[in-house]
C-alpha positions in Angstrom: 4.6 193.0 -79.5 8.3 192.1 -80.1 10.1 192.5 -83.0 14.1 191.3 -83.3 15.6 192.0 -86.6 19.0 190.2 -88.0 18.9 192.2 -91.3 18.1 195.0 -92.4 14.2 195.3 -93.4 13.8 196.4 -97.1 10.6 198.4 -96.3 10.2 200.9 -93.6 8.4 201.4 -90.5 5.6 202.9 -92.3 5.3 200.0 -94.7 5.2 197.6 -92.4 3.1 199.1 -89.6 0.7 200.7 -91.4 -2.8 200.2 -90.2 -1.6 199.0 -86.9 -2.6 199.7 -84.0 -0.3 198.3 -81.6 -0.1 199.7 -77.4 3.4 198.6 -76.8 6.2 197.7 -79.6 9.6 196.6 -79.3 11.9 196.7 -82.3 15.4 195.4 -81.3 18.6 194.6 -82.9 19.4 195.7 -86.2 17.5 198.3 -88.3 14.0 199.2 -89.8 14.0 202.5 -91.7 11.6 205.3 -91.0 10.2 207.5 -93.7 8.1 210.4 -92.3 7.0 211.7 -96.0 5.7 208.2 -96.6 1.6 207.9 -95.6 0.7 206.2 -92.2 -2.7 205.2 -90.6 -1.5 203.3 -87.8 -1.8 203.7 -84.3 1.9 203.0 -82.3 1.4 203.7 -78.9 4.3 203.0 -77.2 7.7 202.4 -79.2 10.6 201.0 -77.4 14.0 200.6 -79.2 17.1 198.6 -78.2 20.3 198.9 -79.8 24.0 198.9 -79.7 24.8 202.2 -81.0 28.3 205.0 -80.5 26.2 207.6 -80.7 22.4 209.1 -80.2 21.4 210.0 -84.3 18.9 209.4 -86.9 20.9 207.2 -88.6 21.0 205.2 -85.4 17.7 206.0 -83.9 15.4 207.6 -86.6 12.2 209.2 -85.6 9.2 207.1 -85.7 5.2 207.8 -86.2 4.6 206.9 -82.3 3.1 208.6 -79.5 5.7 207.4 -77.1 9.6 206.3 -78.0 12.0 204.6 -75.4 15.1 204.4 -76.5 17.7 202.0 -74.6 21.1 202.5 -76.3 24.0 200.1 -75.7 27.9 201.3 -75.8 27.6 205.2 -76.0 30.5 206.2 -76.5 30.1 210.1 -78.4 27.2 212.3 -76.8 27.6 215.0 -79.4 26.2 214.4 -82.9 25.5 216.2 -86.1 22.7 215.0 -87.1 20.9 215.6 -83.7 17.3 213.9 -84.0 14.1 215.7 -83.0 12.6 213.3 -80.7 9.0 215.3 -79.6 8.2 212.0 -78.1 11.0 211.0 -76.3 9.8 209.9 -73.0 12.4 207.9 -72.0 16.3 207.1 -72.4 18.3 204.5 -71.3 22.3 205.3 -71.7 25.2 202.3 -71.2 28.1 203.8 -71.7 31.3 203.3 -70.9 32.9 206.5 -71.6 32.4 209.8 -69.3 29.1 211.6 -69.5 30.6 215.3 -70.5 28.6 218.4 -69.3 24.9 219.2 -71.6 25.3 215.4 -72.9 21.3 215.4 -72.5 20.4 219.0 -73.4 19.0 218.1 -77.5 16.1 215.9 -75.6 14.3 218.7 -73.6 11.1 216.2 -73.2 12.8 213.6 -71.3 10.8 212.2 -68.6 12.6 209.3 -67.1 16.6 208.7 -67.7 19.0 205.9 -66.6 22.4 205.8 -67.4 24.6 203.2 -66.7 28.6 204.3 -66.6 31.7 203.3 -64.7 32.9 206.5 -65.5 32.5 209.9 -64.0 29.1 211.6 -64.6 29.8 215.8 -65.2 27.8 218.0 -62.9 26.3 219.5 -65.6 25.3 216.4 -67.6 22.0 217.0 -67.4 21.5 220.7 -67.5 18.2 221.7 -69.4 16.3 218.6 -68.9 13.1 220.6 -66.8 10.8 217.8 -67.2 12.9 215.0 -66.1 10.8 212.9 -63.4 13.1 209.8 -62.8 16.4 209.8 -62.9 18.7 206.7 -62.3 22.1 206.6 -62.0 24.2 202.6 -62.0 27.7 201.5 -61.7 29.2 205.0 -60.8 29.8 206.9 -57.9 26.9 209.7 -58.0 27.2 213.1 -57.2 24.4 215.0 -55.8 25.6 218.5 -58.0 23.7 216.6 -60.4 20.6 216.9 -58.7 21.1 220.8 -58.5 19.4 222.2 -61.8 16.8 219.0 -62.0 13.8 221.0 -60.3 11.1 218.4 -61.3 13.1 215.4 -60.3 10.7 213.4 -58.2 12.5 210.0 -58.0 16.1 209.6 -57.6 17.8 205.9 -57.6 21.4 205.4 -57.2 23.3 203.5 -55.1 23.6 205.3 -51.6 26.3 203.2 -50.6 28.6 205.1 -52.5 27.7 208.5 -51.2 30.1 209.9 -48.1 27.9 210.3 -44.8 28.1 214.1 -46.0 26.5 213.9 -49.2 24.1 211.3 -47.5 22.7 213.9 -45.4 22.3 216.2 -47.8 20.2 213.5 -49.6 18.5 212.8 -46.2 17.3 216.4 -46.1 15.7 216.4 -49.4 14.1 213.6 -48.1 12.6 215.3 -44.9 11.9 218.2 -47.2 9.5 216.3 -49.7 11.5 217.2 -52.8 12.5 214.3 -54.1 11.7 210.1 -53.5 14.9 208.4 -53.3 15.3 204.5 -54.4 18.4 202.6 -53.6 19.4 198.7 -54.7 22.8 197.5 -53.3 23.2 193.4 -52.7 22.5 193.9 -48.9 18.9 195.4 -49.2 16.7 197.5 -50.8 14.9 200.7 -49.4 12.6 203.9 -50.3 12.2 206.8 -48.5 8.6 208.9 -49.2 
């Protein structure tokens, strides 16, 4: 189900989901409060928001009653916040962004599973330090550098654009290859290939 909202709704999440039971849910555009004090019996499987937003916070992106939240997030341009939300279920992020990605800009969503950002800006080495769980990561627009890969122990998919790599730093991706650590996925407008 797919859900754009041009004004604000009046209610909240909880209001108007309530005794749902929905498997996939896509709220997009503006905003629909959440209210975790207020009573809900539904069942939200998977939540997936999309939004323009500065910044990753509950005013932006509250927390929602679901099992699963996807959050894609349009013209990031702050990756610190105040009001840091607790996203349990965060499963996946998607970050477009045209500002640089500083060092720990990741390290409040611990859960993460699968991230993409999109930047034409440099990406710090440390970025994203503390995600242990991260699966999937994608990296568009940018010029990757494989430091990032260096604390990311669970990474099992990596997809960038290998074009942009020096022969060096392809190698180096080459032998994580041959050494089973890590599936790498690469799209440029010439071909597409995966290593396994």
């Amino acid at each position: 189900m797919e859900l754009y909202v041009l004004y604000p709704f009046r209610g909240t999440f909880q209001q108007l989901f309530n005794g749902a039971n929905i498997k996939n849910l896509r709220l997009s555009g503006g905003d629909v409060r959440s209210d975790l004090s207020q009573p809900f019996n539904g069942n939200i499987g998977r939540l997936e928001l999309a939004k323009q937003a500065s910044q990753l916070n509950v005013q932006n992106f509250p927390v929602y009653p679901a099992h699963e939240l996807i959050i894609n997030a349009f013209y990031v341009s702050d990756f610190t916040s105040e009001n840091p939300p607790d996203y349990s279920n965060l499963n996946e992020l998607r970050i477009h962004s045209s500002e640089n990605v500083p060092a720990n800009a990741f390290q409040r969503y611990p859960n993460l599973k699968v991230l993409s950002v999109s930047t034409e800006k440099e990406i710090d080495p440390h970025a994203f330090d503390w995600l242990y769980k991260l699966e999937k990561l994608t990296i568009k627009d940018t010029k990757p550098s494989l430091e990032l890969l260096n604390s990311l122990y669970g990474l099992k998919e990596f997809e960038t654009n290998v074009d942009k790599l020096s022969e060096r730093e392809q190698c180096e991706l080459a032998e994580k290859l041959a050494n089973g650590q890590v599936v790498v996925q690469s799209k440029t407008h010439r071909y597409r290939f995966e290593f396994q």
